[in-house]
N, C-alpha and C positions, 0 to 999 in steps of 0.2 A: 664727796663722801660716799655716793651710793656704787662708787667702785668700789673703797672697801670693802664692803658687804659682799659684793660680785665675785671679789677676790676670793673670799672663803667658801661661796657658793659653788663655784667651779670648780676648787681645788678636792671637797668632798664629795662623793660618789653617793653620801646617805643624806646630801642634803635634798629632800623633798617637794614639792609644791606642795603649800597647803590647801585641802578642800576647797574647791570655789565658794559652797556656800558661807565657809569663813573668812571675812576681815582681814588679808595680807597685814594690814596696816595697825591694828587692833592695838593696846598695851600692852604687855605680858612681862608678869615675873618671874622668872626662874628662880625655884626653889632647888637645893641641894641637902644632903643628912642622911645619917644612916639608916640602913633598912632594915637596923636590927633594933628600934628602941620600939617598944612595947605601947598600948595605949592607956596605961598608968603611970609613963614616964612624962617626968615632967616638961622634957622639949617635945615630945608628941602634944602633950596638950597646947603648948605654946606656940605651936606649926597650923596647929589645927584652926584655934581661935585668931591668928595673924592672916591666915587665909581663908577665915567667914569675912575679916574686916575687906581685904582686898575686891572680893566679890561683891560684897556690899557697893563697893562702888566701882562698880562693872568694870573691872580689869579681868583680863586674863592670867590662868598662872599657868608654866610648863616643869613639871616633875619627869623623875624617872620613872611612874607610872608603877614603883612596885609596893613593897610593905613598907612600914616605919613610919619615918620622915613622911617619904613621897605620900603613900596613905592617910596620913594624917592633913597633907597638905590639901588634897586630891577631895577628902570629904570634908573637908572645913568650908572649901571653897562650893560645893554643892550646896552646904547645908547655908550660906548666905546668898547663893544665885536664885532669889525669890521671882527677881523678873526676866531671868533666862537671856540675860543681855550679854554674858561675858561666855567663856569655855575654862576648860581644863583639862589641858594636855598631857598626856604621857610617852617619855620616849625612853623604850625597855631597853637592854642588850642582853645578848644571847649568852648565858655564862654556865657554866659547867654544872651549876646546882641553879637551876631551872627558877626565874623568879617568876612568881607567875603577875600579870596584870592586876591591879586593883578593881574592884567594881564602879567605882566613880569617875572615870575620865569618860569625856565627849568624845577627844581624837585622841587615836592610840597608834604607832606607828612603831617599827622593831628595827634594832642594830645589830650586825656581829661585829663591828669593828668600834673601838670607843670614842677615838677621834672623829668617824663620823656624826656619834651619837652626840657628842659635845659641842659639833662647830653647828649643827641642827640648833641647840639649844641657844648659843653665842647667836644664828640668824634668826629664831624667833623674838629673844627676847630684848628689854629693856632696861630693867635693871634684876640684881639677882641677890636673892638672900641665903645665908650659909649657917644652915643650923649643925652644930656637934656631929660629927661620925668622924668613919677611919679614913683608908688611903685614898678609897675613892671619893669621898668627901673633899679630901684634899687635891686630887688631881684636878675633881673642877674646880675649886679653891682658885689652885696657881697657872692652871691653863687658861681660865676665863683673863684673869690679874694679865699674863703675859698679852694673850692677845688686844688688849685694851691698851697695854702698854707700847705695842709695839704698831699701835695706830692699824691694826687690820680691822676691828672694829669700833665702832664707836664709843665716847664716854660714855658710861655707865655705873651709877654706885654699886658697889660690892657690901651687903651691908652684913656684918658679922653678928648673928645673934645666937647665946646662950654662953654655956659656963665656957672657959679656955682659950680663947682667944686674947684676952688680954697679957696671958703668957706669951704666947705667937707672937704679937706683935710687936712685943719686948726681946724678942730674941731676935727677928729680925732687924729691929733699930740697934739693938749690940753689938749684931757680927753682920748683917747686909749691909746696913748703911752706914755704919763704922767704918768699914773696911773696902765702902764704895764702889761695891757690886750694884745696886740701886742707887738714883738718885731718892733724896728726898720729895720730889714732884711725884714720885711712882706710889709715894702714900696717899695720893689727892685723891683717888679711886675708892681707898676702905674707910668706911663706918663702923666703928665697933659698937654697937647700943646694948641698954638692958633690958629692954622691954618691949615687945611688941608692939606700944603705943609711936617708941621712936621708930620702930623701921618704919615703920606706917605714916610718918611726917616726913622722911626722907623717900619715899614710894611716891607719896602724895605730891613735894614737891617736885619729885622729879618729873611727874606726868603733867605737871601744871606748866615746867617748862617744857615739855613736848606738844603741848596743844598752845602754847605761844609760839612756838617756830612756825606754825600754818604751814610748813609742808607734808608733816608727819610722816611715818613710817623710818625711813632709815639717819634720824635724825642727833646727832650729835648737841649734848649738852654740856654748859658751864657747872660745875659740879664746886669750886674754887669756893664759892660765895656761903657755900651752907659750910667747909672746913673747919670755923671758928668755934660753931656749934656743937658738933661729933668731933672735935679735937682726937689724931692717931698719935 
């Protein structure tokens, strides 16, 4: 399994060594979301408060490090790291209207290319949560989905939180797996939840089987078991 991982790390040119004085091995969730919702918007609060809980219990999270979402995410997770045990990553890309870095990330690292920005985020993390945004929202959406799918990296919940998604996913069981472009096993990956409390029980146990496999780090999980619960 830790070729998989290899695989994606050689093939990208942005993929990084992380600082020695951090944890290779560490948890981390990747968050995703637009960088255009406001901090009166109500998935900005719900990014914010999902990512004081994760810190709260020393995970790490990796964002795009810029407004919105990421922002939201980037200081929720500060405002819970009381005992300085976990980080909060950001990995920016260089785009034509200049985003600029949040004030709240530990390590900040820059892309010009998005696929490197992205298979970065696939080698740091663990599992990864998708709050509401646009195309780019989506492309980590269904780039993380493919690679997972296509065994280059590890299993990992994809956990879907806020309004629209439960559209998506009906349109994909309509015309994907209707019409057998996807198996139905390739849905074993998404969580659809409503509330913060569920991603945070599927986060939770996913970490609970990563510190039961006693290898850690590039660790491949039974994800099957919790299906019945998050029914897609």
């Amino acid at each position: 399994m830790k070729k998989r991982i290899k695989k994606i790390k050689k093939k990208s040119v942005g993929v990084k060594p992380i600082p020695k004085k951090i944890d290779e091995n560490h948890f981390r969730v990747a968050i995703f979301g637009s960088a255009r919702v406001h901090k009166n918007d109500k998935n900005y609060k719900l990014i914010y408060h999902l990512a004081k809980m994760i810190s709260e219990e020393n995970l790490d999270i990796v964002t795009g490090g810029g407004p919105g979402t990421m922002e939201a995410a980037n200081s929720g997770h500060k405002a819970g790291n009381k005992e300085n045990k976990s980080h909060s990553f950001g990995l920016l890309i260089d785009l034509p209207k200049e985003q600029k870095a949040n004030k709240h990330l530990d390590v900040k690292k820059e892309f010009s290319i998005f696929s490197d920005r992205l298979n970065q985020f696939m080698y740091l993390s663990n599992a990864i949560v998708v709050a509401p945004g646009g195309i780019g929202t989506l492309l980590e959406l269904f780039y993380s989905w493919q690679l997972i799918q296509v065994e280059h990296v590890c299993n990992m919940p994809i956990i879907l939180l806020g309004d629209g998604y439960d559209e998506l996913i009906k349109w994909i069981k309509n015309h994907l797996l209707k019409n057998k472009y996807i198996e139905k096993k390739d849905l074993d990956f998404i969580f659809v939840v409503n509330n913060k409390k569920e991603a945070m029980d599927i986060i939770k146990l996913t970490y609970h089987e990563y510190l039961k496999s006693g290898e850690r780090g590039n660790v491949c999980i039974n994800l099957k078991k919790y299906r019945e619960r998050w029914k897609v």
